[in-house]
C-alpha positions in Angstrom: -26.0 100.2 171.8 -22.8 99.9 170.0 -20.1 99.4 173.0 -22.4 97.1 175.0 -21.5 93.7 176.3 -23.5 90.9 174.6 -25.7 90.5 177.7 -26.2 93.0 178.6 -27.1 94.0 175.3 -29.7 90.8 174.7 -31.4 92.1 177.6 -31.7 95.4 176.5 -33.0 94.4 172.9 -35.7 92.1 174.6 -37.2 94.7 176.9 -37.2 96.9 173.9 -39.2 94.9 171.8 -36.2 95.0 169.7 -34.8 91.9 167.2 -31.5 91.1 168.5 -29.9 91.1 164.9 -30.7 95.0 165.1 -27.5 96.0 166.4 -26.1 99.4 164.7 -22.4 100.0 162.7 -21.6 103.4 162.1 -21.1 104.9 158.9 -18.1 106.4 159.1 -17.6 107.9 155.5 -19.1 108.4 151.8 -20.9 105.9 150.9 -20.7 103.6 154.2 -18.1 101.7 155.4 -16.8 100.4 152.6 -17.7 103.1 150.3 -20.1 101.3 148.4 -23.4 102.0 149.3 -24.0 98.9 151.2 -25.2 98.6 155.2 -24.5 95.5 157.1 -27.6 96.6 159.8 -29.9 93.5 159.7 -33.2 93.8 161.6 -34.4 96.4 159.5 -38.1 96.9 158.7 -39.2 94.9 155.4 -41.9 97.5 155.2 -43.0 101.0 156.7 -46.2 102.0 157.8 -48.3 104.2 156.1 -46.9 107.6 156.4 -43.3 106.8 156.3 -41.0 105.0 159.5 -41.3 107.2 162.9 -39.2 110.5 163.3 -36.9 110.4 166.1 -35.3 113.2 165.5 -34.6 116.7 163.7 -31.9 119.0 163.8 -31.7 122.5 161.9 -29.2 125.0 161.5 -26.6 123.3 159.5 -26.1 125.4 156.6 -26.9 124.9 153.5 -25.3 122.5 150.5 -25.3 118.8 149.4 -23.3 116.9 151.8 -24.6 114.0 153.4 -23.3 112.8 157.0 -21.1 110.6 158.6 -22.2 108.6 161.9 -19.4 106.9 164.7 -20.6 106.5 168.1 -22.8 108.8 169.5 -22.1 111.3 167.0 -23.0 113.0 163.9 -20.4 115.0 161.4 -21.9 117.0 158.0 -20.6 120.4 156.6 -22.8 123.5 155.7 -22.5 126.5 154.7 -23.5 129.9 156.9 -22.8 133.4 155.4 -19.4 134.2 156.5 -18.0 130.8 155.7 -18.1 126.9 154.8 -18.4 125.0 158.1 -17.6 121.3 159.4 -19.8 120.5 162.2 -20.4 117.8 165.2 -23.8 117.1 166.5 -25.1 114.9 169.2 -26.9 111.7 167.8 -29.4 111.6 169.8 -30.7 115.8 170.1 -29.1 116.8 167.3 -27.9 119.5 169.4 -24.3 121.6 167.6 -21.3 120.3 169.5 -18.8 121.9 167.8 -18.1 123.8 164.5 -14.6 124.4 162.8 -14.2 126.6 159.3 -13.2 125.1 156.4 -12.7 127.8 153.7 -15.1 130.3 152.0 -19.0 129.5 151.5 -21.2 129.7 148.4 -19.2 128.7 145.2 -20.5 125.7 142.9 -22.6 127.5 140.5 -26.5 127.4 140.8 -25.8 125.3 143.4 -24.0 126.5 146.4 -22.3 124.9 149.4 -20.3 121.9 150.3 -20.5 118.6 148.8 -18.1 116.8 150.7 -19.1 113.8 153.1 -16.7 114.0 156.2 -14.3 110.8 156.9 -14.2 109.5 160.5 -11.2 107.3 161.3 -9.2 106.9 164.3 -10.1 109.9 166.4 -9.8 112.5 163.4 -12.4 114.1 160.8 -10.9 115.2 157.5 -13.5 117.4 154.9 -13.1 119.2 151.8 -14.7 122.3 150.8 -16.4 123.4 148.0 -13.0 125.4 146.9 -10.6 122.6 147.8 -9.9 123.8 151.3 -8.7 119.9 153.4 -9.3 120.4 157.2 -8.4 117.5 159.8 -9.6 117.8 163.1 -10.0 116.0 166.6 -13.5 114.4 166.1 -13.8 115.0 170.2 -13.5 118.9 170.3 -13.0 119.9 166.5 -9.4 120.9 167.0 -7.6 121.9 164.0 -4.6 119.6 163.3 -3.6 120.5 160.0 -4.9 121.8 156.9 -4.1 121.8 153.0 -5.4 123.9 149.8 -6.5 122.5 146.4 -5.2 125.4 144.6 -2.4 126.3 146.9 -0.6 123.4 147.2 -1.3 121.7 144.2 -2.3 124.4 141.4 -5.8 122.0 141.5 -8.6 123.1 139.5 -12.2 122.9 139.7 -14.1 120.8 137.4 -16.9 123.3 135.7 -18.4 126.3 138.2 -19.5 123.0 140.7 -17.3 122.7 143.5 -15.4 120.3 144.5 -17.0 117.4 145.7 -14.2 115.0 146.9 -14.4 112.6 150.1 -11.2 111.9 151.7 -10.3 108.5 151.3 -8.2 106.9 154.3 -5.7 103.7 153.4 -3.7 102.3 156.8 -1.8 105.8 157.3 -2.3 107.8 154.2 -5.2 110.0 153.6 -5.9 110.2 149.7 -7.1 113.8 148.1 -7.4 114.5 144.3 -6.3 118.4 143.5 -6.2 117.9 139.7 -4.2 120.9 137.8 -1.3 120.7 137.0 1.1 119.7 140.0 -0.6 116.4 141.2 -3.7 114.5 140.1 -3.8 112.8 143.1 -1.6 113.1 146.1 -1.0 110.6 149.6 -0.6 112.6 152.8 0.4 111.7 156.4 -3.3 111.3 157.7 -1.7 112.5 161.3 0.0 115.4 160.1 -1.0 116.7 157.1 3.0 115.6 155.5 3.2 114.7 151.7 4.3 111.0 151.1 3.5 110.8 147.3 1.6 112.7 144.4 1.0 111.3 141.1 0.7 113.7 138.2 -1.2 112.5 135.3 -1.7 114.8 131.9 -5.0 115.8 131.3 -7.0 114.6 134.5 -8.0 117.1 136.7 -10.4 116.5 139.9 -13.7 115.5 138.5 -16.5 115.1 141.6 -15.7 111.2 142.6 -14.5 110.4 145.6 -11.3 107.6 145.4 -11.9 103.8 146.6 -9.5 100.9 147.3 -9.2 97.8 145.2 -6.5 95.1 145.2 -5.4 92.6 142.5 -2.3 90.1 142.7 -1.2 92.1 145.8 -1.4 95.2 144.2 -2.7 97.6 146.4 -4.4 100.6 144.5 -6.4 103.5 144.6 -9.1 104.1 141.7 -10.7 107.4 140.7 -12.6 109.0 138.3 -11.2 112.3 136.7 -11.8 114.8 134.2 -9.8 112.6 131.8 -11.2 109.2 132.7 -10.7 106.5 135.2 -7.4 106.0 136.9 -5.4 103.4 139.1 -2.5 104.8 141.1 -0.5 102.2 142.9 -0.7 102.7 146.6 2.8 102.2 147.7 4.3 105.1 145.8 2.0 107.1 144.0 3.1 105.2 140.4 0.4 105.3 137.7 -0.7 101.8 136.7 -3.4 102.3 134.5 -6.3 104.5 133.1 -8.9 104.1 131.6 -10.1 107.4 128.9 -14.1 106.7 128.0 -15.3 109.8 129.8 -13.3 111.9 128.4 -14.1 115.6 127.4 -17.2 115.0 129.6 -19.4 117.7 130.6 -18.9 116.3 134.4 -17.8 112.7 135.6 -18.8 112.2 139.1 -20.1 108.7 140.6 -18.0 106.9 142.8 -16.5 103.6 141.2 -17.4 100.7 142.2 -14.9 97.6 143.4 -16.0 93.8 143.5 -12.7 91.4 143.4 -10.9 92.4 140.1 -14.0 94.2 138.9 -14.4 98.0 138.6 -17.9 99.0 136.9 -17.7 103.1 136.6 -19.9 105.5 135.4 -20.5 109.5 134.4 -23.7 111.4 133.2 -24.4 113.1 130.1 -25.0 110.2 127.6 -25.1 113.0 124.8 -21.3 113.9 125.3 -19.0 111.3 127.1 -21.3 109.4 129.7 -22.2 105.6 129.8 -21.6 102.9 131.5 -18.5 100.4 132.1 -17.2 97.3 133.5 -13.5 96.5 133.6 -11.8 93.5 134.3 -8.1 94.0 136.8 -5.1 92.0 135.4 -1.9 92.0 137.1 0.7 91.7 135.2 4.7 91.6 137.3 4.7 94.2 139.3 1.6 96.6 137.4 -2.1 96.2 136.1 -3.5 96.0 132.9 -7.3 96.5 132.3 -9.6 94.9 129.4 -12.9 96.1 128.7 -15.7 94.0 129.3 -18.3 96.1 128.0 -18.9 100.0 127.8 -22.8 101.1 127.0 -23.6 105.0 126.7 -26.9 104.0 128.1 -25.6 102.6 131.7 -25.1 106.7 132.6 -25.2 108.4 135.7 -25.3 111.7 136.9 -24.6 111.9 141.0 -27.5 109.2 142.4 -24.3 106.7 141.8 -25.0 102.8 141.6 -25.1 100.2 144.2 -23.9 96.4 143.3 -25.7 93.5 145.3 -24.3 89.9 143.9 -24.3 90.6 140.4 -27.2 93.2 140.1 -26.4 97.0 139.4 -28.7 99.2 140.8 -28.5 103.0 139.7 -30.3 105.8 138.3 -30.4 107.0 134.3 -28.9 109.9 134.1 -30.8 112.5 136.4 -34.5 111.1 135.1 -35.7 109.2 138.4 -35.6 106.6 136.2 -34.7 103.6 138.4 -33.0 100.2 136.8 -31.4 96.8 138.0 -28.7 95.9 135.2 -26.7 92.4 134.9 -23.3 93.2 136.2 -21.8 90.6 134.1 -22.6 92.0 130.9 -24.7 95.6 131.2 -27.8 94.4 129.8 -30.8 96.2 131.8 -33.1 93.8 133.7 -35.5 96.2 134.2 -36.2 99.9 134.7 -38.8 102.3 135.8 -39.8 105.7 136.1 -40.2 106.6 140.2 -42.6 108.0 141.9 -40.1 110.5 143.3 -38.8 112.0 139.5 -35.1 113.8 139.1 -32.8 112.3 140.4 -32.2 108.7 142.2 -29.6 108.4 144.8 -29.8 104.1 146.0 -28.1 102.7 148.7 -28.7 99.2 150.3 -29.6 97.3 153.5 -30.8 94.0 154.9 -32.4 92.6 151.6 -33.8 96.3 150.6 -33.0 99.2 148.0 -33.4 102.6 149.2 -34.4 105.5 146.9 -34.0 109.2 147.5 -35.9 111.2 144.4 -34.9 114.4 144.2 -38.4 116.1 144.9 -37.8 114.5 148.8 -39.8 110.8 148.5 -37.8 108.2 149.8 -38.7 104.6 148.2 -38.5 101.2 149.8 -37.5 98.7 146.9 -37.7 94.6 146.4 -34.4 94.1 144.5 -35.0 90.5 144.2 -38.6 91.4 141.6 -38.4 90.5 138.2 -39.8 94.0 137.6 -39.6 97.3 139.5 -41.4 96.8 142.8 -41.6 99.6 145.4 -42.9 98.0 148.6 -43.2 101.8 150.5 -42.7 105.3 150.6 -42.9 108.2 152.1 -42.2 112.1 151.9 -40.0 114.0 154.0 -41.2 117.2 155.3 -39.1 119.8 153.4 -39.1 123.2 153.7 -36.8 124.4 150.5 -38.1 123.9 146.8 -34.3 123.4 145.1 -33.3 119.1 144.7 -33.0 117.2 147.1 -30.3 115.2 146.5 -27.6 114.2 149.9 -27.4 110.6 149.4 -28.9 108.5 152.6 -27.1 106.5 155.7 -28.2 104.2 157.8 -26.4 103.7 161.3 -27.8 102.0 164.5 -30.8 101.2 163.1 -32.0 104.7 161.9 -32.2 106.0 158.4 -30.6 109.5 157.8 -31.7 112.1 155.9 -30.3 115.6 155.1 -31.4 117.9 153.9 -30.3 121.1 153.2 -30.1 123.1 156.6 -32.3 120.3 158.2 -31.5 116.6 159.1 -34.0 114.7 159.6 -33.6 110.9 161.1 -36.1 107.8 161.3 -36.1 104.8 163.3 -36.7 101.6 160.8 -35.8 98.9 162.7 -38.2 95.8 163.1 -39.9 95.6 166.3 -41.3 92.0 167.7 
């Protein structure tokens, strides 16, 4: 449905019983297209029926881990783990059917909780993934041919944060494709997305690679990357690697890993752990010549989050406390909670959003439909995916073409939720 002329698409839609507004984007990285946890897709359901949104499909055999999937065209990419190694993998959208698998680097790893983490990036004809051990793969997303490869540790001396893994989603910028190795060689470090050739690394003391995965924000024409590390939050200029500035509230942390978030020349991050270094903050981006310099607007040990990671809609923060299931809608402006409520689902909340909605993934496998709009918590539906291992469940959700998707350990599972006339 996605390469379709218009009218031949209108057509289609109508004998469907479909709403013409339902037409699917792919999700083509972490956290969606641009990495925020946000869908465009309109003509979604407002509610599900009883039971959950019909399965249209189910694929096993993907191995085991935490990563969630990427979706372009009429394909699906994830990574799992199988005994003798740590795998990248290609499935058809529509069977689910293995189209090809490449290795990444050794399986197991990341403490009690073994496998991948790593979302694959799609850009452009190529797949790039991490593995748990800091293995960097890019391959042709047609036939999974190896075009280069780089090592965390080899390269780069990078460390592991704790016994987890690392976690990392490659971000790609234009040309560059941006990793974070930590240790003591480079924090973060700008390769050739074609080849695999170094154009910059930036070496700052004392922040190794936490479990976030870098976005993009711009400010007076200063192009930058931002990331949370081991030692805090840090923006590194994306022209030549130069470190503009950082930010050191999470430091000595027990793990930082949500993804920052990026609204104009606003960066709200967050870690777990309120009892060490986590919390909650919102920083204001002021260029200054030819660098940045950040103020604090407000910082709030209680705005902490583990790995659900937070979703901004206008000026509403959505996100999970800590690991508790614990769901709450914060003022962006100034971190006071609007409201908050313990789930349905308990452990913890991984939220995303679509077409006036706020999805919920609990970590016991309920997936919660949610009015962001109430003055109070409000879940409109629910439903329980049919899960066949007891550990969390906890691979954040996509939506593409119309069709919410779920993994889940060695399973996928994907729904249709769009709404029919």
């Amino acid at each position: 449905m996605r390469q379709l002329g218009l009218a031949t698409l209108i057509g289609l839609l109508v004998a469907m019983g479909l709403s013409s507004s339902a037409v699917g984007l792919d999700w083509p990285q972490w956290r969606g297209p641009e990495r925020n946890a946000i869908s465009k897709e309109s003509g979604l359901m407002k509610q599900w029926p009883v039971g959950g949104p019909r399965l249209v499909m189910q694929a096993s055999g993907l191995g085991s881990g935490y990563s969630s999937v990427a979706v372009v065209g009429d394909r699906i990419y994830t990574m799992g783990d199988q005994e003798d190694a740590c795998y990248l993998l290609a499935l058809d959208e529509t069977s689910g059917k293995k189209i090809w698998t490449v290795k990444v680097g050794p399986p197991k790893g990341g403490g009690g909780y073994p496998g991948p983490r790593c979302t694959p990036t799609v850009h452009d004809g190529l797949v790039y993934a991490v593995g748990q051990f800091g293995d960097v793969v890019c391959v042709d997303a047609a036939t999974g041919e190896e075009k280069w490869r780089k090592s965390f540790s080899r390269d780069y001396n990078g460390k592991r944060d704790g016994n987890w893994g690392c976690s990392e989603s490659p971000l790609i910028d234009g040309e560059k494709v941006i990793i974070t190795p930590g240790g003591s060689m480079a924090t973060m470090v700008a390769l050739n997305r074609k080849t695999g050739e170094e154009i910059w690394r930036c070496l700052v003391r004392g922040c190794g690679a936490g479990h976030s995965s870098a976005v993009v924000a711009e400010v007076g024409g200063i192009r930058h990357y931002v990331q949370l590390t081991t030692g805090g939050v840090i923006g590194v200029r994306a022209d030549d690697g130069k470190l503009l500035w950082r930010y050191e509230k999470f430091l000595n942390n027990t793990a930082n890993i949500p993804t920052c978030i990026v609204q104009g020349d606003e960066v709200f991050c967050s870690a777990g752990y309120e009892n060490r270094s986590g919390g909650g903050a919102l920083l204001k981006l002021i260029p200054e010549g030819d660098g940045i310099r950040i103020e604090e607007v407000y910082f709030d040990r209680a705005l902490n989050n583990k790995h659900g990671g937070w979703v901004r809609v206008g000026d509403r923060l959505f996100g999970d406390r800590d690991d508790r299931g614990t769901v709450r809608c914060v003022n962006a402006k100034n971190g006071s909670v609007i409201w908050q409520k313990q789930g349905r689902g308990g452990g913890s909340a991984a939220v995303m959003y679509a077409d006036g909605r706020l999805y919920v993934r609990y970590q016991n496998g309920t997936i919660a439909l949610v009015d962001p709009d109430a003055s109070e918590y409000r879940e409109i539906s629910s439903f329980r995916i049919p899960r066949q291992d007891t550990g969390p469940s906890w691979p954040h959700l996509v939506i593409s073409d119309g069709k919410l998707y779920v993994r889940e350990q060695d399973q996928l599972f994907v729904y249709d939720i769009r709404e029919r006339s």
